[in-house]
C-alpha positions as CSV (number, residue, x, y, z in Angstrom):
1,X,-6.9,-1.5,-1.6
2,X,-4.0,-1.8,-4.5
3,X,-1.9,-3.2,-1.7
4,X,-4.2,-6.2,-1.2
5,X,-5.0,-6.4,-4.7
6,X,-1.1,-6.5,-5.1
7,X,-0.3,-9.4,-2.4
8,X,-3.1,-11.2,-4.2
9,X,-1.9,-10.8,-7.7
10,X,2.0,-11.8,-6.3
11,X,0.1,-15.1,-4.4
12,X,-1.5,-16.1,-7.6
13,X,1.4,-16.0,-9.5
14,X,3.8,-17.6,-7.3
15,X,1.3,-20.5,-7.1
16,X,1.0,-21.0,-11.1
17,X,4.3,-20.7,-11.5
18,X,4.6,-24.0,-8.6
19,X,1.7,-25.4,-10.3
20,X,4.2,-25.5,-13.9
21,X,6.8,-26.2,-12.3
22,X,8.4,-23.4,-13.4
23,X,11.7,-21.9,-11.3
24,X,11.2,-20.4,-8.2
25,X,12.4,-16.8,-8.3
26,X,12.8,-14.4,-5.6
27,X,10.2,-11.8,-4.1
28,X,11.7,-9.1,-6.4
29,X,11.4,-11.0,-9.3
30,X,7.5,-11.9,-8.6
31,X,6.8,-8.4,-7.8
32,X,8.2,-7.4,-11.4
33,X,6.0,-9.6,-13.3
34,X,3.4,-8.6,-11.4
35,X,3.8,-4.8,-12.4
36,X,4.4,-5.7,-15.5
37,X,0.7,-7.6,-15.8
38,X,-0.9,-4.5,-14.3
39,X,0.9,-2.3,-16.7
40,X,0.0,-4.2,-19.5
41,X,-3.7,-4.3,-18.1
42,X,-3.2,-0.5,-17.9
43,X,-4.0,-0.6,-14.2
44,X,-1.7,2.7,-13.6
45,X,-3.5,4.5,-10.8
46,X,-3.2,1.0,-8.5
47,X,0.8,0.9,-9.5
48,X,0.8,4.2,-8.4
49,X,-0.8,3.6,-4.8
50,X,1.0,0.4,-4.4
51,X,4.8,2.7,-5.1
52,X,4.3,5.1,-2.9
53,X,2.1,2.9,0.5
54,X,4.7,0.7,0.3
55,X,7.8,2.5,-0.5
56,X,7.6,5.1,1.9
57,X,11.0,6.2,1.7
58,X,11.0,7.1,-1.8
59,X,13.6,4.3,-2.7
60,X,12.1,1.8,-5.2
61,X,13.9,2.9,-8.2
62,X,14.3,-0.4,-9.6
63,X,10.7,-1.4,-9.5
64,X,9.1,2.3,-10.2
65,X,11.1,3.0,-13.4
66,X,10.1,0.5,-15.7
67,X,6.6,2.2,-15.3
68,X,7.7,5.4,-15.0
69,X,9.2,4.6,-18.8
70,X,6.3,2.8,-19.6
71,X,4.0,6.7,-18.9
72,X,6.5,8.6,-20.6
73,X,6.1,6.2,-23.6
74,X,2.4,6.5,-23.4
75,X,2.5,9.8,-23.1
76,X,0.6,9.9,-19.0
77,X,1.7,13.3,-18.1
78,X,-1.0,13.5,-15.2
79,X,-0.1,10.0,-13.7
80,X,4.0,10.6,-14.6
81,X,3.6,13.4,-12.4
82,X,1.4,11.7,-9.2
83,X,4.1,9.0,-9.8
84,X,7.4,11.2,-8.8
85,X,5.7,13.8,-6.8
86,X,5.0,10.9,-4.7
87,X,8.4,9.9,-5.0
88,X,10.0,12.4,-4.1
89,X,7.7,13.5,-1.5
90,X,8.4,10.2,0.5
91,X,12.4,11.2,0.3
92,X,11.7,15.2,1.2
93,X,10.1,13.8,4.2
94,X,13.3,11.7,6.1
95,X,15.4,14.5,4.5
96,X,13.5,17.6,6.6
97,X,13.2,15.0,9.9
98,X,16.9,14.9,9.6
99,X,17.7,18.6,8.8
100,X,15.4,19.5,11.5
101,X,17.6,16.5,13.9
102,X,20.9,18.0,12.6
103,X,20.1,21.8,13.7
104,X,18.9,21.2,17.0
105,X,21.5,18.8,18.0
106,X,24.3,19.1,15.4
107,X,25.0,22.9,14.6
108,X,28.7,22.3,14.1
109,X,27.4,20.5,10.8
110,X,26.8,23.0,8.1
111,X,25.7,23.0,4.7
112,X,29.2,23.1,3.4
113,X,30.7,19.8,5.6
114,X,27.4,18.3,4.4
115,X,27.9,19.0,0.8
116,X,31.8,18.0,0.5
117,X,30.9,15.0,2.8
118,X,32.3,11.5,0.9
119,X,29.6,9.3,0.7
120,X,30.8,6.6,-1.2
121,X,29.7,2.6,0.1
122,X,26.8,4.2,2.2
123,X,24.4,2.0,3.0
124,X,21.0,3.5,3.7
125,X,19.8,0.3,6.0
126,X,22.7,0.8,8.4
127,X,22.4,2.0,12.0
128,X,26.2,2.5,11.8
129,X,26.0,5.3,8.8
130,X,26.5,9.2,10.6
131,X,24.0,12.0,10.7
132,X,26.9,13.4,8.4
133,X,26.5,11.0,5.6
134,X,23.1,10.4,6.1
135,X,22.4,14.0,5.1
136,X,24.5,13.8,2.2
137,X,23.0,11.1,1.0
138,X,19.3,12.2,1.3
139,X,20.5,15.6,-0.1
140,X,22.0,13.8,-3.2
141,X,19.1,10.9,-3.7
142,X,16.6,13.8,-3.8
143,X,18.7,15.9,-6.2
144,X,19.1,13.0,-8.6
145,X,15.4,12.3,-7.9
146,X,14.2,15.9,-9.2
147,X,16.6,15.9,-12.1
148,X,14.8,12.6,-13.3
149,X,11.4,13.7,-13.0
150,X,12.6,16.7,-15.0
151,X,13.9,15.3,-17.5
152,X,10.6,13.2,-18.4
153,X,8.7,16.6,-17.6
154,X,10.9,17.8,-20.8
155,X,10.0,14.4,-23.1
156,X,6.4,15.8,-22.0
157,X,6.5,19.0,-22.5
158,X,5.4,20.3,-18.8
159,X,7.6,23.5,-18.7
160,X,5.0,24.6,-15.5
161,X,6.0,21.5,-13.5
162,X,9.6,21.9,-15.0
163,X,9.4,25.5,-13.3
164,X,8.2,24.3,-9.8
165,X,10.4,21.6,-9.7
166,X,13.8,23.4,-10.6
167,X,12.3,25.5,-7.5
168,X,12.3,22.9,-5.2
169,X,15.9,21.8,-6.4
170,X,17.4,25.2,-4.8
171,X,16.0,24.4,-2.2
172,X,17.3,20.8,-1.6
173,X,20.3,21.9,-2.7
174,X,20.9,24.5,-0.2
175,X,18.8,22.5,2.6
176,X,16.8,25.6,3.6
177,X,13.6,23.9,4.3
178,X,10.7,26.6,3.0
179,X,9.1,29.0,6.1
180,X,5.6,27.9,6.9
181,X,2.8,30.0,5.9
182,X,2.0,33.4,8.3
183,X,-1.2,32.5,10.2
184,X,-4.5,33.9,8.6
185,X,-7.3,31.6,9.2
186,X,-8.5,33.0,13.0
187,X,-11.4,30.2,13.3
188,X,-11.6,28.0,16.7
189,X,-11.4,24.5,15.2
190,X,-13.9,22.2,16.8
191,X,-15.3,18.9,15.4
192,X,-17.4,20.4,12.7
193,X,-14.4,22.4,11.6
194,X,-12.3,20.0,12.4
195,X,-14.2,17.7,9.7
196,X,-14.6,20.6,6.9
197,X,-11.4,20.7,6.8
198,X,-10.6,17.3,6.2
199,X,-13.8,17.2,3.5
200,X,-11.8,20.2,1.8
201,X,-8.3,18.7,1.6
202,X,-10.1,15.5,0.2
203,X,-12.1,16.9,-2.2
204,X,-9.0,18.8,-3.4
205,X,-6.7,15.8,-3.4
206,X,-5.9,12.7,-6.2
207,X,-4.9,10.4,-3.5
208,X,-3.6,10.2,0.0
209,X,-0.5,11.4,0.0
210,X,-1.8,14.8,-2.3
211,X,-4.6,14.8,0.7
212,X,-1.6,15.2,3.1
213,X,-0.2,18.1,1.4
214,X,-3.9,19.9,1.1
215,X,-4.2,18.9,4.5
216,X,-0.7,20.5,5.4
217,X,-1.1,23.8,3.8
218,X,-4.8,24.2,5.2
219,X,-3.8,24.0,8.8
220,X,-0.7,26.2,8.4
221,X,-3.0,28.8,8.0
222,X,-4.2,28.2,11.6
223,X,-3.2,29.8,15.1
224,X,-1.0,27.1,17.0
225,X,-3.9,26.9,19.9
226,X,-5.8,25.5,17.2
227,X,-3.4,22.7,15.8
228,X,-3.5,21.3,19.2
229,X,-7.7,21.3,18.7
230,X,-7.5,19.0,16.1
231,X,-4.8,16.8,17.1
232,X,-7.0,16.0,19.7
233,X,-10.0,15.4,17.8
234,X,-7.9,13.4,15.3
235,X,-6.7,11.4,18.4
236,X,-10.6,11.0,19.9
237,X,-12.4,10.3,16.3
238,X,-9.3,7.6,15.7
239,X,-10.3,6.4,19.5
240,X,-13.7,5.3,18.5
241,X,-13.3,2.3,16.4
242,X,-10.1,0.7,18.8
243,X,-12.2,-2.4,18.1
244,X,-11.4,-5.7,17.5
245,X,-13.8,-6.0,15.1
246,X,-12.6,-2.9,13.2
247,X,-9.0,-4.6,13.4
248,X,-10.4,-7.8,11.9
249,X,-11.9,-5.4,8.8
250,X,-8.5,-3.8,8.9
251,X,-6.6,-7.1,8.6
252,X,-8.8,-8.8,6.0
253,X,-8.4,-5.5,3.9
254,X,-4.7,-5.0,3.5
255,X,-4.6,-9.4,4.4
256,X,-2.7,-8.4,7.4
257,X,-2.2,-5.9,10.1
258,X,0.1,-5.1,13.2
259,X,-0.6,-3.5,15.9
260,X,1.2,0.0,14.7
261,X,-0.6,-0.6,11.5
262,X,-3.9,-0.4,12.5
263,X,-2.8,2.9,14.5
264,X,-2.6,3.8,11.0
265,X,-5.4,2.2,9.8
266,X,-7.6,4.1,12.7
267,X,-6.1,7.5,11.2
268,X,-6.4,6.8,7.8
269,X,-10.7,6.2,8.9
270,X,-10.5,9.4,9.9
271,X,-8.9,11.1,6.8
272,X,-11.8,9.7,4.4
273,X,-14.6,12.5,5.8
274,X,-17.2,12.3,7.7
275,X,-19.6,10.3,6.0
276,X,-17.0,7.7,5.2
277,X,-15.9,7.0,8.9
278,X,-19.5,7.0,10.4
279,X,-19.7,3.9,7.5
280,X,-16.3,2.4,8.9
281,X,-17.3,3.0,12.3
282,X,-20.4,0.8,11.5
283,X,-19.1,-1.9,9.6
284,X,-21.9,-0.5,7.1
285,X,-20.7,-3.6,4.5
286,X,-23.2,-1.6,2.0
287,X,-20.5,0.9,1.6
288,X,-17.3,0.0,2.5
289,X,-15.9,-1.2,-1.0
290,X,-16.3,2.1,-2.5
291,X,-14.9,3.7,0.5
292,X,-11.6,1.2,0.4
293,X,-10.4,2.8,-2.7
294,X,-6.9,2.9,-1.4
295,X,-4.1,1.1,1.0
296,X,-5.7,2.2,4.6
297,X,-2.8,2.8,6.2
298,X,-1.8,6.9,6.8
299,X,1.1,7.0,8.8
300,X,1.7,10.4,8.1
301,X,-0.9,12.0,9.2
302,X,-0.6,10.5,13.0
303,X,2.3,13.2,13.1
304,X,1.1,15.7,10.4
305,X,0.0,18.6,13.1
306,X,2.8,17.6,15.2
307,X,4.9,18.5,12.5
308,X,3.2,21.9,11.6
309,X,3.0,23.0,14.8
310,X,6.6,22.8,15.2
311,X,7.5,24.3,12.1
312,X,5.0,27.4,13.4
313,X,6.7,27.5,17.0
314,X,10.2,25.9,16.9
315,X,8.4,23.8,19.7
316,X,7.3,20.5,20.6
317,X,4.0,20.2,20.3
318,X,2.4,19.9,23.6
319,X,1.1,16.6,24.8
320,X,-2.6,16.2,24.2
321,X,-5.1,15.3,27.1
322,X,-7.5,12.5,25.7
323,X,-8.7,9.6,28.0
324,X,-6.8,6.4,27.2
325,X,-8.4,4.2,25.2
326,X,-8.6,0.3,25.3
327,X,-8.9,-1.8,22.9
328,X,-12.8,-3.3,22.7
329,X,-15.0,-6.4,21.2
330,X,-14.3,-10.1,21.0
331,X,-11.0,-11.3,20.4
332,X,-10.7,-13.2,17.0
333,X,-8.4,-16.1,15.8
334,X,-6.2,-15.5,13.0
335,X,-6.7,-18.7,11.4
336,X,-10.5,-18.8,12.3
337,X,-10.8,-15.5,10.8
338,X,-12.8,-16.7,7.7
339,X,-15.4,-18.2,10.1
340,X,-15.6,-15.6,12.2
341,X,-16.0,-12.7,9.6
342,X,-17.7,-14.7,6.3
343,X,-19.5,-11.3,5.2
344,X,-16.2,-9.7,4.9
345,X,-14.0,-11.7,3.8
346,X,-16.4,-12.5,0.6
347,X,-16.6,-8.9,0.5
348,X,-13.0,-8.4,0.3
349,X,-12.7,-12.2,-1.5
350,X,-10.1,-13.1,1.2
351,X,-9.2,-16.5,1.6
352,X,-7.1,-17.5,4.6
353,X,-6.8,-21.0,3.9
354,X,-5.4,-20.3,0.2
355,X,-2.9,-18.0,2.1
356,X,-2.0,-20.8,4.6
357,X,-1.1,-23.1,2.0
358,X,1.3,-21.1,0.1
C-alpha cells in the first residue's frame, strides 16, 4: 500500500504546486518533498516500505538518508535498523547472483583481480560495464553500505547489531557467500505444510522483505525433494487468481500494473497466509484493506526456493510440472476502469480521471 499512498501523495503535490503556479521541478525533487511531509507526519514505517519496494537494488542513497538522519536524530533504533537491513539486503542480493555467475562461468576471476580491479567512472545502468567491475563495484557499494549502518548503530548504541554486522562485512569482503544450513527438518511438505510454513515466517517477520529471510532460513532446513514440493504449490496456489478481475484489484492497488508485475502480485497473495489469500481469491472487499498493508508486489519470492535449492545442490532446480494456466474473466478497459470496478476503486479511493488529467 505505501507505494500507492506514495504515487498519490507525489500527484497531489505536483498538482498544487500547478495550481500556484509554483516552478515545476523534476521527479526527484517531488519525491523529496514528499518524504519530507511523511517524515514530518512521522509516517516512518510507510518510508520504509516505499525504500526498499521500490529501490530494489539497494541504491537510493540520496533519497533514503535524509530519513535515515532524521531516525538517528529521533533516536528510532528499531526502524534505523529495518531501514538499512533492507538496504543492504537489496545490494547482497545482485552481489550473490553475480558471485554465483562469476564462479560458474568466470573462474579465472579471483577474489584478488576483483579486489585491485579499478573501478573508477562505473556506471551501474550500463550493459557495457564487465562482470570484473561489476563485482567490484557491488563488493565496494555494500562495504560502504555496512560501514554506514554501523556507524549510526554506534550514535545508537546497538553493539549486538554492531557485532552481526562487522560479521557480515568479512564476509563481503572476502566474497565467501555463507554455506546453507545442513538439512534437519525430514517432513514431506504438502499444502497444509506448505502453508504453516508460510504462517510461521509471517508471524515472525516486520515486513516482507524480513518474511523472505524467515522464509529462507525455514526451508533450508528441508530435504531438496521437498523444495521442489513447494515451488510447486507456490506456482499452483499463485495459479488460482490468473484473473482479470484479480489484475484489475492488483492495478487499482499499486494505480498500475504490468503484466510481470502482477506475476508478482499473484506471489505476493500467496505469502500473506492462508486466510488472507482465500480473502484475495474472493475479492472479500470486507477484508482486503487490512490485508493490503503493504506494496503487493514480492518478486523475490517467485525465485526464493530456486535459489535455496541451488545453494543445497550446486544445481538448477529442476523444472516444475504444473498445468499451464490462462489467464480468466472479462477483459477490462483501462480508462473505463472506474466504471467497471466502483466498489474498489472507492475502497482504494482511486481516481482514474484525476490521474488522466495530470
Amino acid at each position: 500500500m505505501s507505494y500507492g499512498k506514495f504515487l498519490d501523495d507525489w500527484t497531489k503535490h505536483s498538482r498544487l504546486r500547478e495550481k500556484n503556479n509554483l516552478p515545476s521541478q523534476t521527479m526527484e525533487e517531488d519525491f523529496a518533498d514528499v518524504r519530507d511531509k511523511w517524515l514530518t507526519d512521522k509516517r516512518y514505517k510507510e518510508l520504509i516500505a516505499f525504500i526498499i519496494e521500490n529501490w530494489d537494488s539497494g541504491n537510493c542513497d540520496d533519497f533514503s538518508r535524509p530519513f535515515s538522519k532524521h531516525l538517528i536524530d529521533n533516536n528510532e533504533l528499531a526502524l534505523f535498523k529495518q531501514l538499512w537491513k533492507g538496504i543492504i539486503r537489496n545490494r547482497l542480493e545482485k552481489l550473490w547472483r553475480d558471485v554465483e555467475y562469476q564462479r560458474t562461468n568466470y573462474q579465472n576471476i579471483t577474489i584478488e583481480r576483483i579486489i585491485n580491479t579499478d573501478i573508477k567512472n562505473y556506471n551501474q545502468f550500463s550493459s557495457k560495464e564487465s562482470l570484473e567491475r561489476t563485482l567490484a563495484w557491488r563488493r565496494l557499494y555494500i562495504i560502504d553500505g555496512i560501514n554506514e549502518f554501523i556507524a549510526g548503530l554506534k550514535i545508537l548504541n546497538d553493539n549486538g547489531e554492531i557485532e552481526k554486522q562487522t560479521e557480515l562485512l568479512k564476509v563481503v569482503s572476502s566474497l565467501e557467500k555463507p554455506k546453507p544450513k545442513p538439512t534437519t527438518d525430514k517432513r514431506k511438505i504438502d499444502e497444509d505444510l506448505f502453508w504453516q510454513l508460510i504462517d510461521q515466517a509471517r508471524e515472525m517477520s516486520t515486513d516482507q522483505f524480513n518474511f523472505l529471510d524467515n522464509l529462507k532460513s525455514i526451508l533450508e532446513e528441508f530435504y531438496p525433494k521437498e523444495l521442489i514440493n513447494f515451488n510447486k504449490l507456490l506456482i499452483t496456489k499463485s495459479n488460482e487468481i490468473n484473473t482479470w478481475e484479480h489484475w484489475a484489484l492488483a492495478f487499482i492497488v499499486r494505480r498500475g500494473c504490468g503484466d510481470d508485475e502482477f506475476d508478482y502480485f499473484r506471489v505476493w497473495a500467496v505469502s500473506k497466509g492462508k486466510g488472507a489469500f482465500e480473502a484475495i481469491k474472493e475479492i472479500d472487499e470486507n477484508h482486503l484493506l487490512t490485508i493490503f498493508d503493504e506494496d503487493p508486489q514480492l518478486e523475490e519470492l517467485y525465485y526464493l526456493t530456486s535459489q535455496v535449492y541451488e545453494g543445497k545442490t550446486s544445481d538448477p532446480m529442476p523444472p516444475v510440472r504444473v498445468k499451464a494456466s490462462k489467464l480468466t474473466g472479462k477483459h477490462w478497459d483501462e480508462d473505463k476502469i472506474s466504471q467497471t470496478f466502483p466498489t474498489l476503486c472507492k475502497l482504494f479511493n482511486y481516481d482514474r480521471q484525476k490521474i488522466n488529467a495530470l
